[in-house]
TIMI-599749 format. One record per residue (C-alpha): residue number from 1; chain; x, y, z. Coordinates in steps of 0.001 Angstrom, whole numbers, plus 500000, padded with zeros to 6 digits. Example, Ala and Ser with C-alpha at 12.3 -4.5 7.8 and 13.67 -1.06 7.14 Angstrom:
BEGIN
1,A,512300,495500,507800
2,A,513670,498940,507140
END
This chain:
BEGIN
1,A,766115,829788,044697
2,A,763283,827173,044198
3,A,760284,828263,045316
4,A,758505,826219,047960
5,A,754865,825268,047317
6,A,752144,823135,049244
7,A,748887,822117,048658
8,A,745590,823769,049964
9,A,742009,822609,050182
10,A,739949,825420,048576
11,A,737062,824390,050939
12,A,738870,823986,054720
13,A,742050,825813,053942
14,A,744201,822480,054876
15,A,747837,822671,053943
16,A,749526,819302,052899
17,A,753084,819382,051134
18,A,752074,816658,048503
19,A,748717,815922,046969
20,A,745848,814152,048187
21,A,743365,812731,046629
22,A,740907,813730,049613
23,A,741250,815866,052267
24,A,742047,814641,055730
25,A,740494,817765,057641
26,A,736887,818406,055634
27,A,736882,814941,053923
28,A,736102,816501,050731
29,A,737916,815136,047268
30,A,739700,816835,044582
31,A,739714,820344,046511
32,A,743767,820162,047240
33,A,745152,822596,044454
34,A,749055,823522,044269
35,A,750095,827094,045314
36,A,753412,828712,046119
37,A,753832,830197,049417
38,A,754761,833220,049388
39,A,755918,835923,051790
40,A,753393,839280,052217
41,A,755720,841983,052671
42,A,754588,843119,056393
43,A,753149,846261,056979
44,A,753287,848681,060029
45,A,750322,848702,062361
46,A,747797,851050,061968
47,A,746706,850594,065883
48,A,748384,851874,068939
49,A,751427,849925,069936
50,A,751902,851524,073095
51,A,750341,849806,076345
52,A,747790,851966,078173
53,A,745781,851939,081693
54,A,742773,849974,081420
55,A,740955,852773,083690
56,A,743094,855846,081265
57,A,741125,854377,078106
58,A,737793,856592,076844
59,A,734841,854909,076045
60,A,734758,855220,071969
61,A,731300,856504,071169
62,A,730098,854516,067582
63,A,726935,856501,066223
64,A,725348,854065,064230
65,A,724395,854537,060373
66,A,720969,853401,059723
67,A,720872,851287,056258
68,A,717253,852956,055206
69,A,716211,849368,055540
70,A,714301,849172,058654
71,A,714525,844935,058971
72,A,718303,845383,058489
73,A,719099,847191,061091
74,A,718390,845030,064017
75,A,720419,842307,062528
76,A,723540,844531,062312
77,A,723103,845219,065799
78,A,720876,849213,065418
79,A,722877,850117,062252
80,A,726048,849775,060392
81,A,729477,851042,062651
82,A,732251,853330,061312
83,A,734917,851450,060901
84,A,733633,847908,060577
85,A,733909,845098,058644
86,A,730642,843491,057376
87,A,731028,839923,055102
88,A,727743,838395,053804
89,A,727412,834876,052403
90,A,725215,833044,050817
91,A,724189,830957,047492
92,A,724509,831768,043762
93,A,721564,833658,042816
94,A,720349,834335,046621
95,A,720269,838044,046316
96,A,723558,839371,047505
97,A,724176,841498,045484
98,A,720704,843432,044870
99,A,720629,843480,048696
100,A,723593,845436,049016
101,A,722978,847503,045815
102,A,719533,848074,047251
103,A,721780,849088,050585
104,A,723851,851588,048492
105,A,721253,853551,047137
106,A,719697,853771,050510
107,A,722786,855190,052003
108,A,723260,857617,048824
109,A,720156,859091,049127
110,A,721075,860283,052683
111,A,723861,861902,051882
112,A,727002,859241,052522
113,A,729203,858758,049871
114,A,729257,855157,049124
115,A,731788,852968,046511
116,A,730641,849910,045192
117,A,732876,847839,043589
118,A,732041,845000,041189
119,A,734515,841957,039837
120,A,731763,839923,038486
121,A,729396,842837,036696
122,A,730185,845580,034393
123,A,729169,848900,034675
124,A,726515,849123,032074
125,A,725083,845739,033588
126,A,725135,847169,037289
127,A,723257,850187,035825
128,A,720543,847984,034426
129,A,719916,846663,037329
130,A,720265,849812,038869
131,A,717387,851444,037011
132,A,715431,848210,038341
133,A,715645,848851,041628
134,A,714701,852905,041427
135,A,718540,853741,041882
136,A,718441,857563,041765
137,A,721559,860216,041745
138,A,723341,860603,044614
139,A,726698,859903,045386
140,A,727132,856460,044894
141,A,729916,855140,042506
142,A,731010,852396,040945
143,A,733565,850662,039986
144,A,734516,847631,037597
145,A,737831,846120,039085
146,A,739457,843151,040052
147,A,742832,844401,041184
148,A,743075,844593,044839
149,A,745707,847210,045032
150,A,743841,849767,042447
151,A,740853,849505,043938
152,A,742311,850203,047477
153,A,744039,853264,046086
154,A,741119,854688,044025
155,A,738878,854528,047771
156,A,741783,855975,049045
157,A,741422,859259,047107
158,A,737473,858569,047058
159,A,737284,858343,050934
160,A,733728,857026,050974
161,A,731747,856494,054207
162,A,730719,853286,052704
163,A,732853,850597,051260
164,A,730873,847649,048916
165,A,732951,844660,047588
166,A,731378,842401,045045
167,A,732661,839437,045360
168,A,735689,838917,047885
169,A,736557,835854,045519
170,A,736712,837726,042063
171,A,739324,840572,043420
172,A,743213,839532,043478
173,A,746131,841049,045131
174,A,749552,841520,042493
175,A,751457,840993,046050
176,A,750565,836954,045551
177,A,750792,835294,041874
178,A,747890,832450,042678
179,A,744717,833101,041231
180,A,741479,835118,042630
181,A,739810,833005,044830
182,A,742405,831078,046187
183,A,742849,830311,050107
184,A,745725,832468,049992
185,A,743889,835466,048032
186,A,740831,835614,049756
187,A,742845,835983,053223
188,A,745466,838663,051956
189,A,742093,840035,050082
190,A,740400,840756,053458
191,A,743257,841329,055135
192,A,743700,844352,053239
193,A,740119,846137,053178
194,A,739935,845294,057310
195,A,743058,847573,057405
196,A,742019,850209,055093
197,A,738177,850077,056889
198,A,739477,850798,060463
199,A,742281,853290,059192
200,A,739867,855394,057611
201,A,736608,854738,059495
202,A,734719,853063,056479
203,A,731747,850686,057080
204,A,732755,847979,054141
205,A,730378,845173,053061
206,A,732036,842222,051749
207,A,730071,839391,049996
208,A,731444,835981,050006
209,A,730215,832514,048044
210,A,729798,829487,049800
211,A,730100,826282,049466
212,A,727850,823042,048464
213,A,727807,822430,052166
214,A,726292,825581,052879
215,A,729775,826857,054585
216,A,731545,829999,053141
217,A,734181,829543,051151
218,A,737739,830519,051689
219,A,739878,830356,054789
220,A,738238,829812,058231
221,A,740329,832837,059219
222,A,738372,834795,057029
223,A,735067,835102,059505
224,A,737424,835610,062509
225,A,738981,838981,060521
226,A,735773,840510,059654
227,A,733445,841965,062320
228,A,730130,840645,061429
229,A,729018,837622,059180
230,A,725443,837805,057899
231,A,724433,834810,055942
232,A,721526,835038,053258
233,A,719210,832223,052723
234,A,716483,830843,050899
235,A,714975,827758,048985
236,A,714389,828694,045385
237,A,710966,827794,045568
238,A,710022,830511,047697
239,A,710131,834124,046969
240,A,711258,835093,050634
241,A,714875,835582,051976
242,A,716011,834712,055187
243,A,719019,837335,056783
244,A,720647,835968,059625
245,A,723394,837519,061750
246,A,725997,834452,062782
247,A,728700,836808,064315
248,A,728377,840669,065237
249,A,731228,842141,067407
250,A,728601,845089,067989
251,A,725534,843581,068743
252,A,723382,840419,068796
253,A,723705,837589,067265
254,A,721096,835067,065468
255,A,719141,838062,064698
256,A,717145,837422,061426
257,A,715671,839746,058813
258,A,713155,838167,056500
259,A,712520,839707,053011
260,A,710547,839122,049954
261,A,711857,838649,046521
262,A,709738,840604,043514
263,A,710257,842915,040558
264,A,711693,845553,042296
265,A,714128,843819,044192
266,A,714220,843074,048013
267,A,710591,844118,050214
268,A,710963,844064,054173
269,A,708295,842107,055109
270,A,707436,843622,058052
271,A,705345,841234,059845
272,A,706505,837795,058881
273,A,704498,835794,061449
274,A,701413,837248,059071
275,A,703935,836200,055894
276,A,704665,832627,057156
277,A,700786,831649,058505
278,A,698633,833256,055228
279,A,698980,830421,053286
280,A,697930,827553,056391
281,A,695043,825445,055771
282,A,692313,825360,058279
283,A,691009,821875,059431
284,A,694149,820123,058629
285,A,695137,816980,060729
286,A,698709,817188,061179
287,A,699469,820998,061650
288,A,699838,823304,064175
289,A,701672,826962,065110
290,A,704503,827326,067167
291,A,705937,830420,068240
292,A,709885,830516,068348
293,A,712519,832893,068948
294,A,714303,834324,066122
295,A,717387,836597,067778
296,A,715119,839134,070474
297,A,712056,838583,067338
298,A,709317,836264,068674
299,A,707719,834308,065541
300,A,705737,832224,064445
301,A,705801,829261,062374
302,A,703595,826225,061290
303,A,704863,822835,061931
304,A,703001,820528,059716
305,A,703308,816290,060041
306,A,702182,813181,057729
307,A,702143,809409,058856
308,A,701747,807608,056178
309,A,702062,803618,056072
310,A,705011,801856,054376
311,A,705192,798204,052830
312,A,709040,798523,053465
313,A,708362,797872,057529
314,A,712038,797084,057776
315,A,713173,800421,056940
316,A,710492,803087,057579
317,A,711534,806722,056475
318,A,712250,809218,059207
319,A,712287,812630,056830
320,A,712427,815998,058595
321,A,713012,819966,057326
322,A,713699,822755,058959
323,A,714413,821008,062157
324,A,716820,818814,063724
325,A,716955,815258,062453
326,A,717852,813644,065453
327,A,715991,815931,067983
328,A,712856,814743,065913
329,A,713788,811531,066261
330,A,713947,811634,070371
331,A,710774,812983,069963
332,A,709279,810226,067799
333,A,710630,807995,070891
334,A,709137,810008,073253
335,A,705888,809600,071593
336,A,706210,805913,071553
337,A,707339,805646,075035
338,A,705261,807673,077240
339,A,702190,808009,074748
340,A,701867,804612,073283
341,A,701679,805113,069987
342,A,703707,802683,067596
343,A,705489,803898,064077
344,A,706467,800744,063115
345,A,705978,800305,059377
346,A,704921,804174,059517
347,A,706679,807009,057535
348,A,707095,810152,059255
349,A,707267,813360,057199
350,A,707792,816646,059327
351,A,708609,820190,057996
352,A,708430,823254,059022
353,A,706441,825778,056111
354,A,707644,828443,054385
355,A,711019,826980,054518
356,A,712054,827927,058137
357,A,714750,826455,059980
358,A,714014,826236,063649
359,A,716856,824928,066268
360,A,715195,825640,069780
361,A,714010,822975,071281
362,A,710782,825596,072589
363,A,709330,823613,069265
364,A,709042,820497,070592
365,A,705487,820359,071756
366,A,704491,821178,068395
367,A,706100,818477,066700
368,A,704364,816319,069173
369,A,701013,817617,068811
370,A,701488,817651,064789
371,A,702728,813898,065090
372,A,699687,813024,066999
373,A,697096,815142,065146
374,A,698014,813193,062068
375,A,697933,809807,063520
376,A,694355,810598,064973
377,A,693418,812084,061951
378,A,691957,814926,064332
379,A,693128,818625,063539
380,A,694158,821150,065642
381,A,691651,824251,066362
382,A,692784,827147,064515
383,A,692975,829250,067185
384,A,695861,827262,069419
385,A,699054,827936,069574
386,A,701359,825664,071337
387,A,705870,826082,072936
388,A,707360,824126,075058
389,A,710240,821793,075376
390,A,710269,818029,075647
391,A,712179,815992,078202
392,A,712790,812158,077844
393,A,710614,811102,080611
394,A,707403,813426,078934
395,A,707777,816422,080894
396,A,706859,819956,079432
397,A,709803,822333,080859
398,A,710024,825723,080865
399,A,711078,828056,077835
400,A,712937,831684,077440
401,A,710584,835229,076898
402,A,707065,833534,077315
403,A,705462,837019,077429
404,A,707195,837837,073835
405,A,705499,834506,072523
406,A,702303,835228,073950
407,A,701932,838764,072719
408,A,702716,837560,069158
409,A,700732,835427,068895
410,A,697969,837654,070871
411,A,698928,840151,067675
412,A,697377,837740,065081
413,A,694417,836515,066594
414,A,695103,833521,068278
415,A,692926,832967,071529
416,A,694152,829835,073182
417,A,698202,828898,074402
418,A,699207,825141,075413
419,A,702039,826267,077329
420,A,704943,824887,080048
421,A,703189,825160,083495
422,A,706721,826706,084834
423,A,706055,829291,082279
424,A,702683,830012,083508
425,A,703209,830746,086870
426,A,706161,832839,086342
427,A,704052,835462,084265
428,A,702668,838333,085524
429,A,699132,838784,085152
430,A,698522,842247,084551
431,A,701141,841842,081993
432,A,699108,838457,080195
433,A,697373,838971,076938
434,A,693635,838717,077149
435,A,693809,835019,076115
436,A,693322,831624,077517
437,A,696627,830461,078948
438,A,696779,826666,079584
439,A,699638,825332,081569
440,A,700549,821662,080943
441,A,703400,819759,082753
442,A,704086,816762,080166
443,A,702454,815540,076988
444,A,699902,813297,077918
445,A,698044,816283,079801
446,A,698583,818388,077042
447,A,697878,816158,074370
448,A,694087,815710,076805
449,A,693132,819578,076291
450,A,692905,818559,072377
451,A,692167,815191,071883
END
């Protein structure tokens, strides 16, 4: 009997039964690669088939295991769950894989029994690394495999309390004859560990590659099977990681962890408002702190500007990191509009330091006072901090946990807040930092209190 194949896109998972030059689905070319379809043999259920009484079922009580990294924690929700299913992407070169090994030896040295399982290292290379990173005995093992099915069985007879899977693309299943990271592979791959973590009660890490997009590779299916995605971040420029939680079936999401490259592998930083602000020039034109919301983590963040004129008037540049392109550019209009400021034949330049990414519009007032600090050529005082979000006709509306954002930035010194009048009246006063709270209600008056 012939078999029947089609042809999958490696980045979206789109199945076409002929070739194509470019996908239809993601738009991306030469990613359609020929694979047979092929029939898993099925499997019973390891859950309950039987119907029960909503008000008949006990509450399941999941005690926590705490990682030994206290920044981690949070963003997995208080701890890592029995049972679930953790995948972690991010780039080549990131830090995956000394985070987790880093996680390993933390959970060895209190006792757990942990696996970790390699496709891309050897032994004697995960042990240099090992010795790197102050891994001491305990009962951690490790294993160099690539076959699904073996390395099931041999955590099987292991039974560890902690699962680790290094890389979810490297490992193959003999029940499918296409290569490791295939579409196919990576879902039968994760298919396979989610049923062996909730039959035996295993907290299993998987770590996943991405793609140039900044997406994770494989299936789309693939972050709807696992319980948590984490993605890792950072610009290679800077030595500090970004953890963020995109998905958590247990707790919170858009938590963040932030972390600091070095020597010996991964440090917490544990105050990274201090981290991102220790390097910000005093007396600048064109910069000024915001305080954001980072999960339930207030923090703060410098939002620096530059106006600089063009000769190509026609065509002025419009460049912007860490925030929103086009949210910038209402608030460019906004600027022009209400405030009366022209950036014809201007270049704008607008990023946010340290290599942040902020998407709450609470930020907005402090691209607008950076924008205008610049094109006065006036700086900031050192001691403001501005939030607040921008509305089309200039109003300054309210914005979620003031009191977190003031106590923050109370924390590192700062002694004056431009701040959403809606906000101000809402607080209560014996709860208020001992600061100077100024309540603004659009951008002209709060552009007065500076300039």
């Amino acid at each position: 009997m012939k078999q029947k194949t089609a042809f999958i896109c490696q980045n979206c998972g789109f199945h076409s039964p002929k070739w194509l030059g470019r996908c239809p689905n993601c738009g991306e070319w030469n990613t359609l690669i020929e694979e047979v379809e092929e029939e898993v043999t099925a499997e019973f259920s390891f859950l309950p088939s039987e119907p029960i009484l909503y008000e008949k079922i006990k509450e399941a009580k999941r005690e926590r295991i705490k990682t030994g990294i206290e920044e981690l924690n949070p963003v997995l929700g208080g701890g890592v769950v029995p049972g679930s299913l953790v995948l972690i992407g991010g780039e080549p070169g990131v830090g995956k894989s000394t985070l987790l090994l880093q996680v390993s030896r933390d959970f060895a040295a209190q006792g757990e029994c942990v696996l970790y399982v390699s496709g891309e290292e050897s032994l004697e290379q995960i042990k240099i690394r090992g010795e790197r990173l102050g891994l001491q005995n305990g009962k951690l093992y490790l294993l160099a495999e690539t076959n699904l099915e073996r390395i099931i069985a041999h955590a099987e007879k292991l039974n560890p309390q902690i699962f680790v899977l290094d890389s979810i693309q490297t490992i193959f299943s003999s029940k499918l004859s296409s290569g490791p990271g295939t579409i196919s592979q990576v879902r039968e791959v994760a298919n396979q560990v989610f049923r062996f973590a909730k039959k035996n009660q295993v907290s299993s890490f998987l770590i996943g590659h991405i793609t140039k997009e900044g997406s994770l590779a494989g299936p789309k299916a693939l972050e709807h099977i696992v319980d948590v995605v984490l993605y890792f971040e950072g610009e290679r420029d800077h030595s500090h990681r970004v953890l963020r939680a995109l998905k958590n079936r247990f707790g919170p999401v858009s938590e963040l962890a932030i972390f600091e490259m070095g020597t010996r592998g991964l440090q917490a930083v544990s105050n990274p408002s201090a981290f991102f602000l220790k390097e910000r020039p005093t007396k600048e034109a064109g910069s000024v702190v915001i305080c954001t919301i980072k999960g339930s983590r207030p923090l703060l963040a410098e939002i620096q500007a530059l106006v600089s004129s063009t000769l190509f008037t026609g065509n002025p540049r419009r460049m912007t990191i860490g925030l929103d392109h086009f949210r910038v550019a209402m608030l460019l209009a906004i600027v022009e509009r209400k405030l009366g400021f022209s950036f014809a034949g201007e270049d704008i330049y607008i990023n946010v330091a340290g290599g942040l990414t902020i998407d709450e519009p609470a930020a907005d007032l402090g691209v607008i006072m950076a924008v205008v600090s610049c094109l006065k050529n006036k700086a900031i005082p050192s001691d403001v901090i501005v939030f607040g979000e921008a509305g089309l006709s200039g109003e300054i509306r309210s914005v979620g946990q003031p009191l977190a954002r003031l106590k923050e930035a109370h924390s590192l010194g700062f002694q004056r807040v431009i701040m959403p009048q809606g906000n101000l009246s809402q607080l209560d006063k014996e709860e208020i930092p001992d600061m100077k709270l100024v309540g603004v209600k659009n951008v002209k008056q709060a552009l007065s209190i500076i300039f």
